[in-house]
C-alpha positions as CSV (number, residue, x, y, z in Angstrom):
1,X,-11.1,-36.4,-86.7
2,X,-9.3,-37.9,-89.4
3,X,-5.5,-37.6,-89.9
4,X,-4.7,-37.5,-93.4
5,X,-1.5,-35.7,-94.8
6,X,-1.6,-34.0,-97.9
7,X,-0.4,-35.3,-100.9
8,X,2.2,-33.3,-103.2
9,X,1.5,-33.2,-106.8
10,X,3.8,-36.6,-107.1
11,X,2.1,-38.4,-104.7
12,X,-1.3,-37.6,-106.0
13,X,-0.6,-38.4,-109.2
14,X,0.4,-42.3,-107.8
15,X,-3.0,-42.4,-105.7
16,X,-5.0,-41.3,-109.2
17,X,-2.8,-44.3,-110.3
18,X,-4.0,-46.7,-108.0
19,X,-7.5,-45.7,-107.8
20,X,-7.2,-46.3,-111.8
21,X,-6.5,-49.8,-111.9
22,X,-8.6,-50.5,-108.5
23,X,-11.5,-49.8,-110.8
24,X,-9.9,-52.0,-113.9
25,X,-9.0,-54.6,-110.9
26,X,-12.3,-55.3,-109.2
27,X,-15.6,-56.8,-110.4
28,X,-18.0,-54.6,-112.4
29,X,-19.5,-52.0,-110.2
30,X,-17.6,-52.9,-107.2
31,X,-15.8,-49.7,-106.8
32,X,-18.9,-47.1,-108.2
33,X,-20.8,-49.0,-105.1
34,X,-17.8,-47.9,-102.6
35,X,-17.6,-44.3,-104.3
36,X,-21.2,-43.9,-104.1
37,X,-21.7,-45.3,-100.8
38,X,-24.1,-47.8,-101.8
39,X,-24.2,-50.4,-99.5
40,X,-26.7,-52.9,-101.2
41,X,-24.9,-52.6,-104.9
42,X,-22.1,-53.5,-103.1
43,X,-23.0,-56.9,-101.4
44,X,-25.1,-57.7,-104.6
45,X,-21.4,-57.0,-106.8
46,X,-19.6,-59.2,-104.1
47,X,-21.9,-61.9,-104.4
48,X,-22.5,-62.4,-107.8
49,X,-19.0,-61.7,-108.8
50,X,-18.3,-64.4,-106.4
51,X,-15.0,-62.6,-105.2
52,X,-12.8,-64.2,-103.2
53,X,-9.7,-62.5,-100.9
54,X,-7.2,-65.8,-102.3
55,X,-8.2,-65.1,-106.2
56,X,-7.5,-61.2,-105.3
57,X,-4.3,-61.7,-103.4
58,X,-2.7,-63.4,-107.1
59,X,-4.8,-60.5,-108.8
60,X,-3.0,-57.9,-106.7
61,X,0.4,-59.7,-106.2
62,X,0.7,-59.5,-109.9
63,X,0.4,-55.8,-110.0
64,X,3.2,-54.8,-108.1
65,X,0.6,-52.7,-105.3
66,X,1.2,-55.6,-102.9
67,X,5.1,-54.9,-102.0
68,X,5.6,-51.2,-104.1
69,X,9.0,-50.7,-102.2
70,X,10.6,-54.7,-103.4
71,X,12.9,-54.1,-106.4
72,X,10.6,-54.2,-110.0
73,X,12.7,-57.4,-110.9
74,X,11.2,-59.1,-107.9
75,X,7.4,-58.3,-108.6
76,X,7.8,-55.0,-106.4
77,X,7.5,-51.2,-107.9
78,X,11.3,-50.2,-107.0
79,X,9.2,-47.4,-105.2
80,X,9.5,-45.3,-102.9
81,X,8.7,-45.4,-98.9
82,X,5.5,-43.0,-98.8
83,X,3.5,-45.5,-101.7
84,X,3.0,-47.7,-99.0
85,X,0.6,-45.9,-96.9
86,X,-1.3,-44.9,-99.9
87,X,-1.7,-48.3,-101.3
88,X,-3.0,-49.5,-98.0
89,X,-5.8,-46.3,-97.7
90,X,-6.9,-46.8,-101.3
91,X,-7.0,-50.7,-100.7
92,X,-9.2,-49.8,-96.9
93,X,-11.4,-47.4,-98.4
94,X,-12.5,-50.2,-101.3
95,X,-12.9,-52.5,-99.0
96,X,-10.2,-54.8,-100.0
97,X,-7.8,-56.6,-97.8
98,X,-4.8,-54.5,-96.0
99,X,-2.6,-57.6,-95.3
100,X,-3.8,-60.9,-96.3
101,X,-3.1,-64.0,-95.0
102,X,0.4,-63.9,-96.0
103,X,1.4,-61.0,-93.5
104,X,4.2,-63.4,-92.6
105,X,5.5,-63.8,-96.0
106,X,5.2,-60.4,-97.3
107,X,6.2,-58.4,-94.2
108,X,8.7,-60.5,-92.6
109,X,10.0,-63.4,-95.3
110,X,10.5,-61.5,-98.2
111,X,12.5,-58.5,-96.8
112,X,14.7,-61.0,-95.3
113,X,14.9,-62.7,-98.1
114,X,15.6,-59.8,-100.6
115,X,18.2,-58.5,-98.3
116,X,20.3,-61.9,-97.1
117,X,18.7,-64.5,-99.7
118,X,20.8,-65.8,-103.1
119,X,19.8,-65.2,-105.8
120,X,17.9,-68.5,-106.5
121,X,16.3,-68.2,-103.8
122,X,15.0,-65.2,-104.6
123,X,13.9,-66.3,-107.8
124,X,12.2,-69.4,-106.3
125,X,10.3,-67.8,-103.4
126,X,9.1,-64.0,-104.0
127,X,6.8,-64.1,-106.6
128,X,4.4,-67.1,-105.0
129,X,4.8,-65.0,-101.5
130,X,3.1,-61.9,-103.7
131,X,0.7,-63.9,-104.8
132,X,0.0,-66.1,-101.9
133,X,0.1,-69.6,-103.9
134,X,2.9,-70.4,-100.7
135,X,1.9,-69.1,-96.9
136,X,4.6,-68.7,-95.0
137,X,4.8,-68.7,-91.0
138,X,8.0,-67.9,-88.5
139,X,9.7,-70.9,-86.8
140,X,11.2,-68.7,-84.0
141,X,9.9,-69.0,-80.3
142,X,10.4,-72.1,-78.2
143,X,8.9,-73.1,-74.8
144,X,12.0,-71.8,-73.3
145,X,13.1,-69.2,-75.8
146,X,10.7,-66.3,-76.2
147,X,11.8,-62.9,-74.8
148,X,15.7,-64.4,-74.8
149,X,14.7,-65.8,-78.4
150,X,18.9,-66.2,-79.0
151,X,18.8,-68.8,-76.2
152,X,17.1,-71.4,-78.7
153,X,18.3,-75.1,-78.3
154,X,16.6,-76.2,-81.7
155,X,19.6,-77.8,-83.4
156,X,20.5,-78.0,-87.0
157,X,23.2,-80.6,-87.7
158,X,25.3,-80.3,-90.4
159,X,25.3,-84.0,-92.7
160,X,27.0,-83.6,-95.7
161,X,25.2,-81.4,-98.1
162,X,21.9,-81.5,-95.5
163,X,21.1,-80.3,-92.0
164,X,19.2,-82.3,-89.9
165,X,16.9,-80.8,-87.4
166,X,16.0,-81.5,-84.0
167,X,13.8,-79.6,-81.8
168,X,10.4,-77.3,-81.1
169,X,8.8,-74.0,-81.7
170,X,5.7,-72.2,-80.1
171,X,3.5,-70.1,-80.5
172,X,3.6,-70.2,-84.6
173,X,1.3,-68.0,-86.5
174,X,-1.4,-70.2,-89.0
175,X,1.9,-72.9,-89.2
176,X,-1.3,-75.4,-90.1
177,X,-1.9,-73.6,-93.3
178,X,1.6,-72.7,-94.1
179,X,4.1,-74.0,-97.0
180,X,7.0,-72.5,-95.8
181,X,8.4,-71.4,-92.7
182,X,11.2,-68.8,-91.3
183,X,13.3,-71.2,-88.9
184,X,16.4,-70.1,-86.8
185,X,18.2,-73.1,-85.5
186,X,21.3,-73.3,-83.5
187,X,24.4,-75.3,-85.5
188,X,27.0,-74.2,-83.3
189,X,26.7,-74.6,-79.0
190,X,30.3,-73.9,-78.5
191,X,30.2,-70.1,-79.1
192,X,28.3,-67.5,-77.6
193,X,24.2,-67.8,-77.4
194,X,24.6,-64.9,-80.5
195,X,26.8,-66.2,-82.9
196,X,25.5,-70.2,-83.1
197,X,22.5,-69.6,-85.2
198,X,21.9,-70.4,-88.7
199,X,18.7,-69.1,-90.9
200,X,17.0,-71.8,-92.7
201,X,13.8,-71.8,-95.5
202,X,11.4,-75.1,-94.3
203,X,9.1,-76.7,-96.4
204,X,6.4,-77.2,-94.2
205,X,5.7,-80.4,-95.1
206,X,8.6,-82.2,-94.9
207,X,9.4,-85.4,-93.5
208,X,9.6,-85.3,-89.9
209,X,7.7,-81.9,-89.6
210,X,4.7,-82.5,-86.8
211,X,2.2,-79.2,-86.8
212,X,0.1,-79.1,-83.7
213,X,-2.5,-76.7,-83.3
214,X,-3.7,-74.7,-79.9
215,X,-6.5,-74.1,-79.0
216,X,-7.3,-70.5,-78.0
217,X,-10.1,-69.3,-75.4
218,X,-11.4,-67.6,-78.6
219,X,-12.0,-71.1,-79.8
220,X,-10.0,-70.4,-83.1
221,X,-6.3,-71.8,-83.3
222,X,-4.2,-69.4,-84.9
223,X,-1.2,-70.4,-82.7
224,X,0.7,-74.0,-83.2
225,X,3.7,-76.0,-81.7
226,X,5.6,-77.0,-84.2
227,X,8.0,-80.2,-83.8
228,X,11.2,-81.6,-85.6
229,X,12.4,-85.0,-85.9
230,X,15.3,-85.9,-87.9
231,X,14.2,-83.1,-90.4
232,X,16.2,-82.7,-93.3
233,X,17.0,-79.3,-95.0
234,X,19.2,-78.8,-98.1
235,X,22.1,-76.5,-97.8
236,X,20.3,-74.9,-100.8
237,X,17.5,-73.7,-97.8
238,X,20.2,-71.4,-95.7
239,X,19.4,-68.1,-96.0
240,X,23.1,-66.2,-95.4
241,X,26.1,-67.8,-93.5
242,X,26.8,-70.6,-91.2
243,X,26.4,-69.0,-87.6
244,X,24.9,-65.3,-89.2
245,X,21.6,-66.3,-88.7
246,X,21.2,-63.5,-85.3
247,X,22.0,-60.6,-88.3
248,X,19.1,-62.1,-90.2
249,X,16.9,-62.8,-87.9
250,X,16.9,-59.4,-86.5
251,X,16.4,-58.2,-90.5
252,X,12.8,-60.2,-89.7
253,X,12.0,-58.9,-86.2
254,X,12.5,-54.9,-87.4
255,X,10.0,-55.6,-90.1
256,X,7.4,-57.4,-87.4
257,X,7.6,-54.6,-85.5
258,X,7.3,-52.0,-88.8
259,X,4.2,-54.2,-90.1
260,X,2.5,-55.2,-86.6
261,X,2.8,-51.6,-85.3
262,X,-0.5,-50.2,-84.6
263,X,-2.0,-52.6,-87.0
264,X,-5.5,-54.9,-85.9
265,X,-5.4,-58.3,-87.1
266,X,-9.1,-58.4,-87.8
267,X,-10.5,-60.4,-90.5
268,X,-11.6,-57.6,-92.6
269,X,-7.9,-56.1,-92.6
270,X,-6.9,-60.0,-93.9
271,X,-9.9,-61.1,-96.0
272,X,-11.3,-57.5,-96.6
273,X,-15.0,-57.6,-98.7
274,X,-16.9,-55.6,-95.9
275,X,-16.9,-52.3,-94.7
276,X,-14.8,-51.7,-91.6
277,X,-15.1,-48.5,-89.6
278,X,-13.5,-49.9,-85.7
279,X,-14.8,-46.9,-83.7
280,X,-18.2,-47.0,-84.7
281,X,-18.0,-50.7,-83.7
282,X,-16.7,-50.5,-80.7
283,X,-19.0,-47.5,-79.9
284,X,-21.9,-49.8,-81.6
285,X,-20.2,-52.3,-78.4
286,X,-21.0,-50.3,-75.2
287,X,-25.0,-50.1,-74.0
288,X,-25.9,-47.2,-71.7
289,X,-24.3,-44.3,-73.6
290,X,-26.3,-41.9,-71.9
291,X,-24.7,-42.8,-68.7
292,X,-22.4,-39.8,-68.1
293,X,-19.7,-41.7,-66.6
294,X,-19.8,-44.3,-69.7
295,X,-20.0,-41.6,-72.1
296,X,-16.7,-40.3,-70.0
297,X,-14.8,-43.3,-70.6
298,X,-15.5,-43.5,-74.1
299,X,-14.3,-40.0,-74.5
300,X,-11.5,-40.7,-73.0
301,X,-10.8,-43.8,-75.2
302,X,-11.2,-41.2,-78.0
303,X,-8.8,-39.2,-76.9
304,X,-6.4,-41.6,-76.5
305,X,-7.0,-43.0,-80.0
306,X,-6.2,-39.8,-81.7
307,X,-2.9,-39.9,-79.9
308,X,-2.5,-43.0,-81.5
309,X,-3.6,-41.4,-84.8
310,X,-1.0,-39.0,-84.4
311,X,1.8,-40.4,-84.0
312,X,1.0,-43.2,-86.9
313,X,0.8,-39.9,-88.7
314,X,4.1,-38.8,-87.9
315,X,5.4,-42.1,-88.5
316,X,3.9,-41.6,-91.9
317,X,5.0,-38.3,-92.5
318,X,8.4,-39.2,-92.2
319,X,8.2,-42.1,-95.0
320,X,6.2,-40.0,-97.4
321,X,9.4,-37.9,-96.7
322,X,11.7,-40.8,-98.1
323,X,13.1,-41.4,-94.2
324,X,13.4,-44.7,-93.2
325,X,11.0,-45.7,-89.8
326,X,11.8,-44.8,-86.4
327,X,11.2,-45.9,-83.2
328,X,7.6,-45.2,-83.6
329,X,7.1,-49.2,-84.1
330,X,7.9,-50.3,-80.9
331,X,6.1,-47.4,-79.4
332,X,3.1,-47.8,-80.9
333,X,3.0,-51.7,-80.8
334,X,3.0,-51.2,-76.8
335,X,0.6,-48.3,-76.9
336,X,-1.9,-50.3,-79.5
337,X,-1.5,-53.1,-77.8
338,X,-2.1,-51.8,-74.2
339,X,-5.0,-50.0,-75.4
340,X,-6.9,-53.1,-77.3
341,X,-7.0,-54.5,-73.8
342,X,-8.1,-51.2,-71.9
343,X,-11.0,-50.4,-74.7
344,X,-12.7,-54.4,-74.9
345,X,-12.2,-54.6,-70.8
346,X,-14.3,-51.5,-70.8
347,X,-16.5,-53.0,-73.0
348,X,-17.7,-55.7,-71.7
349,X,-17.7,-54.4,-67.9
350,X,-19.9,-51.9,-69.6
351,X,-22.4,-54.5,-70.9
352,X,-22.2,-56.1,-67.4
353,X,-24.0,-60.0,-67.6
354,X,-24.6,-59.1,-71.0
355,X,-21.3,-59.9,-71.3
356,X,-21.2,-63.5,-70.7
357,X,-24.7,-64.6,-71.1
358,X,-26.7,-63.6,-74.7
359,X,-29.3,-64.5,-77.0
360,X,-28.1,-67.0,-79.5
361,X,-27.1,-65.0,-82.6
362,X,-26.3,-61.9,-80.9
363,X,-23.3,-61.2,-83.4
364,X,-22.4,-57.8,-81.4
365,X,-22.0,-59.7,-78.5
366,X,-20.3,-62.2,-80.2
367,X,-17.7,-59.6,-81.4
368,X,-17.4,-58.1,-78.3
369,X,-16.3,-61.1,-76.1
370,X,-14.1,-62.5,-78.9
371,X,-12.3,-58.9,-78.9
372,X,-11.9,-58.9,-75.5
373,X,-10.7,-62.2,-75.6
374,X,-8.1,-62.2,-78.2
375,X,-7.0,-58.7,-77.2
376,X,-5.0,-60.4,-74.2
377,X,-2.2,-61.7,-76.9
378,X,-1.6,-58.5,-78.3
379,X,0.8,-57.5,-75.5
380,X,2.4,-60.7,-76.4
381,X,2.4,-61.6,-80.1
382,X,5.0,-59.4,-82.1
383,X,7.1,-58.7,-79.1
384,X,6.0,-58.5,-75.5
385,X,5.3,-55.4,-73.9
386,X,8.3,-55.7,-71.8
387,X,10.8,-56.4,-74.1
388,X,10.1,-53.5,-76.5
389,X,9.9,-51.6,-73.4
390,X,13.4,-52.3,-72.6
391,X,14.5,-51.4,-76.2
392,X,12.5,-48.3,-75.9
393,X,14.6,-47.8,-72.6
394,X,18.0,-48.1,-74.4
395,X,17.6,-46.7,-77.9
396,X,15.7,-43.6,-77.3
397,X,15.8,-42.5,-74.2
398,X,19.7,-43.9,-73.8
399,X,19.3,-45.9,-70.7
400,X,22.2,-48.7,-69.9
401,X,21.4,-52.2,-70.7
402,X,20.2,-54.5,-68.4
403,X,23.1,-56.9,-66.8
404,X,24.2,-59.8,-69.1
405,X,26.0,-62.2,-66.8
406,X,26.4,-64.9,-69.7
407,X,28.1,-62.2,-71.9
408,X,30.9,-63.7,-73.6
409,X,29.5,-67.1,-72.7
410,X,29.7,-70.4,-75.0
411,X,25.5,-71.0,-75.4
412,X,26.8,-74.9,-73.8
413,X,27.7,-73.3,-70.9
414,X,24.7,-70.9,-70.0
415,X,21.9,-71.7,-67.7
416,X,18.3,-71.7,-69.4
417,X,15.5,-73.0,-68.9
């Protein structure tokens, strides 16, 4: 079963819109082929067309469908919170990217920037986020700094009209490809961990900016460490005030857990051209389907994914409403995330030594390892498990907060690690 709310006569009117200049947008024939549900018009449009997702991100980032809810004057629609959602199903159903490379830059940059940036700045950076002429990734998490990210000891010293950076990041999302990065520094030791942060803009490929990629048991590196030395950053680059960089960084986390929640970073959902349909794929996954405790499981997994459904429904509901999102993120970036990992351990337990030994070109066992294996970040990436568990614990269900004993403490004289 599909969950689908109905649209009122507004909304419907917007998704006729859409589905309007999708057909102006895309290659000749591209979007009868999807209508129609002709497979082989569609690869031949895609190929000859010679369509590419980067060519289609400026195409679309143009339009204003990339980011309908940033003000017009900024390249958004000034729109309103339930376009979103049907953007993104027109866009899945043609086959066409969901996110793009830029996640970072649209979903976490931007709002940040639109919200605590100056005006320059905003005139400098939006537009080339829309259009993904400038990737962005987020210079947050150290080596000792994840879950207690306000703990950071990358330092930004202030030297005249510059800052100069010491220091190192982790775990940085396609840093190797980006332009610009997110970076929260601490300029001030002497105060509390909270209050010594300043929120910077990075050029990527400034002096004294060392990218180092990691290799991943997928064999892909999307993660990199990131290293400083002697970097220097205009003032011009300081998103907000000296030492308010914890109000903006926060702005950046709510809108990772708003656009990771319950979202799969596949590469169809980021470089779209092919059909995607994730339950037939993983059902495609699992041999010995007529076993009935198999068939069980995957029943089961079923069920479970319609909860998930539902309450991204609900989630959705309440924006096509006009209300702002709930706690729904973090509970259903812990739930998707938990269940990635249950549904591709099943998988490949299911496929028993097919599961680590093949025939060469065996793409669904290829997909099926690499699913499994990359499904083990998701509790991690975008918030771990435990923390959002903890905000879960105090915002919704009103628990006390854990025990802070370096409350009130300068960040100079904390312990860390």
């Amino acid at each position: 079963m599909r969950w689908k709310i109905e649209d009122n006569p507004e909304q419907a009117a917007f998704r006729a819109e859409v589905v309007a200049w999708l057909w102006e947008a895309l290659p000749d024939g591209w979007a009868k082929a999807v209508e129609t549900g002709d497979d082989e018009a569609f690869d031949h449009t895609k190929t000859s067309s010679k369509w590419d997702f980067m060519s289609w991100m400026a195409t679309i980032g143009k339009s204003g469908y990339a980011a309908p809810l940033w003000p017009k004057e900024y390249g958004g629609l000034s729109g309103q919170p339930w376009m979103q959602p049907i953007i993104r199903e027109e866009l899945a159903r043609y086959r066409l990217p969901t996110f793009g490379i830029n996640l970072l830059g649209v979903g976490l940059a931007a709002p940040t920037i639109i919200e605590h940036g100056s005006d320059a700045q905003k005139e400098r950076y939006l537009a080339k986020i829309l259009t993904g002429e400038e990737i962005w990734c987020q210079l947050f998490s150290e080596p000792g700094s994840g879950s207690d990210l306000a703990s950071l000891s990358t330092r930004a010293v202030a030297d005249g009209d510059e800052w100069v950076v010491n220091g190192q990041k982790v775990w940085t999302t396609l840093a190797q490809f980006a332009h610009y990065g997110m970076l929260l520094a601490r300029t001030n030791p002497d105060v509390p961990k909270h209050e010594g942060l300043t929120y910077f803009i990075l050029d990527m490929h400034a002096p004294g900016v060392e990218v180092r990629p990691l290799k991943q048991m997928t064999g892909s590196s999307e993660f990199n460490e990131v290293f400083f030395n002697d970097v220097r950053i205009p003032d011009s680059a300081r998103v907000g005030a000296v030492g308010d960089g914890w109000r903006c960084a926060r702005t950046t986390l709510m809108n990772e857990r708003t656009t990771l929640a319950g979202i799969s970073l596949d590469p169809v959902s980021i470089f779209g051209g092919t059909r995607k349909d994730p339950w037939t794929t993983f059902v495609d996954s699992i041999p010995n389907r007529q076993d009935p405790i198999i068939r069980q499981r995957i029943a089961q997994f079923y069920i479970e994914q319609e909860v998930k459904e539902i309450t991204a429904f609900r989630a959705n509901s309440a924006r096509m409403r006009g209300q702002q999102p709930g706690p729904e993120g973090a509970v259903n970036k812990v739930f998707n995330a938990e269940f990635n990992q249950r549904r591709s351990a099943f998988a490949m337990n299911a496929a028993g030594i097919g599961s680590v030994a093949w025939d060469k070109g065996s793409h669904l066992a290829e997909s099926r390892a690499t699913t499994f294996l990359r499904a083990r970040a998701n509790t991690i990436e975008g918030g771990t498990s435990e923390v959002l568990r903890n905000q879960i614990a105090e915002r919704i269900l009103g628990l006390s907060r854990d025990v802070e004993v370096d409350k009130g403490s300068s960040w100079a004289d904390t312990r860390r690690n």
